[in-house]
Each structure stands twice: as C-alpha cells, then as structure tokens.
C-alpha positions, 0 to 999 in steps of 0.5 A: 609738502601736501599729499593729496588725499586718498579715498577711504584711507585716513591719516594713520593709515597713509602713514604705515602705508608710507612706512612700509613701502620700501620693505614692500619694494625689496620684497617685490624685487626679491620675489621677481629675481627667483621668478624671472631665474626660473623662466630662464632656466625654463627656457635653457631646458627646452633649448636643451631638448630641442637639440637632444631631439634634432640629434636623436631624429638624426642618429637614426639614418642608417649608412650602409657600407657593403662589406667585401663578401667572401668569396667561395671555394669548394672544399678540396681547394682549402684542404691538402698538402702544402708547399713553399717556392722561392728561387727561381720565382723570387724577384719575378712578376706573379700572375697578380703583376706583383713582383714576388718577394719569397723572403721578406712577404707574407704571400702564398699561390692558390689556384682560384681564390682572388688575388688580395684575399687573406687566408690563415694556413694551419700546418695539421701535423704541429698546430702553427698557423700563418696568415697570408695574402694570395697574389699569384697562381699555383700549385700546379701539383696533384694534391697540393692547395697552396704555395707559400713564400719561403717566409710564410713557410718559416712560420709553420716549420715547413721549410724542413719537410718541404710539403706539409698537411694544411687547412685553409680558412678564409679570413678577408676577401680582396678590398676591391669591390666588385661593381656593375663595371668591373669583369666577373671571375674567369676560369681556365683549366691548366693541361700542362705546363712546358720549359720547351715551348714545342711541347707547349705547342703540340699538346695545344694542337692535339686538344684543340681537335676537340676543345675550343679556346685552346692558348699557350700562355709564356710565364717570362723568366730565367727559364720561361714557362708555356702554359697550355690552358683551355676556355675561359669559363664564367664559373668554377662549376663549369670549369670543373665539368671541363676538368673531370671530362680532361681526367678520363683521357689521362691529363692532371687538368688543373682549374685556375682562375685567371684574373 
C-alpha cells in the first residue's frame, strides 16, 4: 500500500519512524498512568483537608453547660456534734416529702442546706468518713450540725456514742437548677417545737405581740409535732439577725430553710 510523503523526511527515515512508534506509544501510556495517578491523589488530599477545616471551624463552638454552684453555709453549720435518728421517724415523710428510710439510705437532716445536696461527714474523733444527701430538716438540738440515718451513722462508728464531732464538707449541690420560675430559698427561725399542740399554741400567741408571721407547723406522725416558727426571710443573714435578737430573751431559736 502507498504512503504519502512526508515533508522533509526521506525513505530511511519514515522507516525507523515506523519502527519505532509502538515503543513510542507504551511509553507515552506509561508516562500518562503515573500523571493521571498523581492528580488523583492530588485531589483526595485536598477532599481530605477540606473536611479536616470544616471539622476544626466546627470543633471551635463552645457549649456552655451551667453547672449547679454550691450553695453557701456559714461555718458553724458545717462543724459541731452530730447525731443519728431512726424510730419514730422511720418510715414517715421528711420535710423534702421523702419517706424517710433509716436503715437502708445514705441521708442525713441539716438545717439549711438544699434538699438533694451531697455532703461528706467525717467523724473527728477516728478519721471515718460517709457521704450523705440531705432531704430532711434538723437537728433541732443547740450545738449539733446534722442528723444521720442510722445507716449512715453505722459508717463512722456513731451508733455506739450517739453523738460524735463532725466536720461538713460540700461535695454536689442539688441537680435542680434554679431558674428565672423557680422560688428563691426561705428562712424561718424555729422557736420551739411541742408534743402538745396547746403549748405550740401559746408560745405563738406570746411572740406574735412582737413578731409578725408567727404559725404552728404539724409534723404528722405516731406522735405529731407543733413546730412554732417565725418569718419567712429571703436570706440566711436576715434569718440570723431574727435568731440573735430571739437568744437575748432566752429562747434556743434555730434557722431552718423551708423549702
């Protein structure tokens, strides 16, 4: 078959030309497979960073989470004597509406701390510590901090003296956040507290000459208990003015957060 000429190339040199072109071609193919590899690569890598920088710009937004803060107690309500109760509380509603179970929770009385705080209770005289949720109201007894469960008393050798020298420490405020909607903390001072509901009933007639927001509070029970209590303060400082002002006429006031 005919070829047709091609400018300024002789007979020789069509034949290597010939020759040569299937080397020619693998090696084109060759050259072109690591080429076309390469801009593949290229492209994975840059997929690769995109998403590296849409992660980063997105790991940067901060969530903030308000953690419940802890609440505030004076000193002399997280040092002193403490003591255990069981019968006849066991088995009644505490004043968080729990029914109370001496012997088998981890609960203890305090006069002011919120209900569902979590306190550790060190017993100063061996070293033995117990950690305790608060859900009821108490002691109402001069120079004592906290009652415990019977349980909880087992823990740090207690049930064998009865009473004991304890220190209080804080470890997690109640898992109810307070909001915008929710009440404030209220204070009372606790004058006296009666079996016979007529002394409950005098003892408020005679403060109320003087104090406003005098009441008789029932605890309900086997044997039910007329707490007489004043006020209902929007602060602990408030409350303890009213305290100090009750202990110079010879009443053993008490402060005791109501709700």
């Amino acid at each position: 078959m005919s070829r047709a000429a091609v400018p300024g190339m002789g007979p020789g040199s069509l034949a290597v030309a010939t020759y040569w072109r299937p080397f020619l071609c693998r090696f084109a193919a060759i050259v072109a497979v690591p080429s076309l590899c390469y801009y593949n690569r290229v492209r994975r890598l840059s997929l690769f960073i995109f998403a590296l920088l849409c992660l980063n710009a997105c790991g940067h937004k901060k969530v903030q989470v308000q953690a419940p803060q802890l609440p505030r107690v004076s000193s002399s309500e997280l040092e002193g004597l403490a003591s255990y109760y069981a019968e006849p509380y066991h088995g009644r509603r505490t004043a968080s509406g729990e029914i109370f179970d001496s012997y088998r929770e981890l609960t203890a009385a305090h006069r002011t701390l919120p209900f569902n705080t979590v306190v550790r209770v060190t017993n100063k005289t061996n070293g033995r510590e117990v950690d305790v949720r608060v859900n009821d109201r108490g002691p109402f007894v001069d120079g004592r901090v906290i009652d415990l469960s019977l349980r909880a008393a087992r823990e740090i050798d207690l049930v064998r003296t009865g009473t004991a020298p304890v220190k209080i420490k804080v470890l997690k405020a109640t898992e109810v956040l307070p909001t915008s909607a929710s009440p404030r903390a209220v204070y009372a001072v606790q004058v006296g507290a009666f079996e016979n509901p007529r002394a409950a009933e005098e003892l408020k007639q005679r403060l109320a000459r003087k104090y406003p927001d005098v009441t008789v509070q029932i605890l309900p029970g086997e044997k039910a208990v007329y707490r007489v209590r004043i006020g209902r303060k929007p602060d602990i400082q408030t409350a303890n003015r009213l305290a100090s002002q009750l202990r110079k006429q010879d009443f053993q006031p008490f402060v005791v957060r109501v709700n």
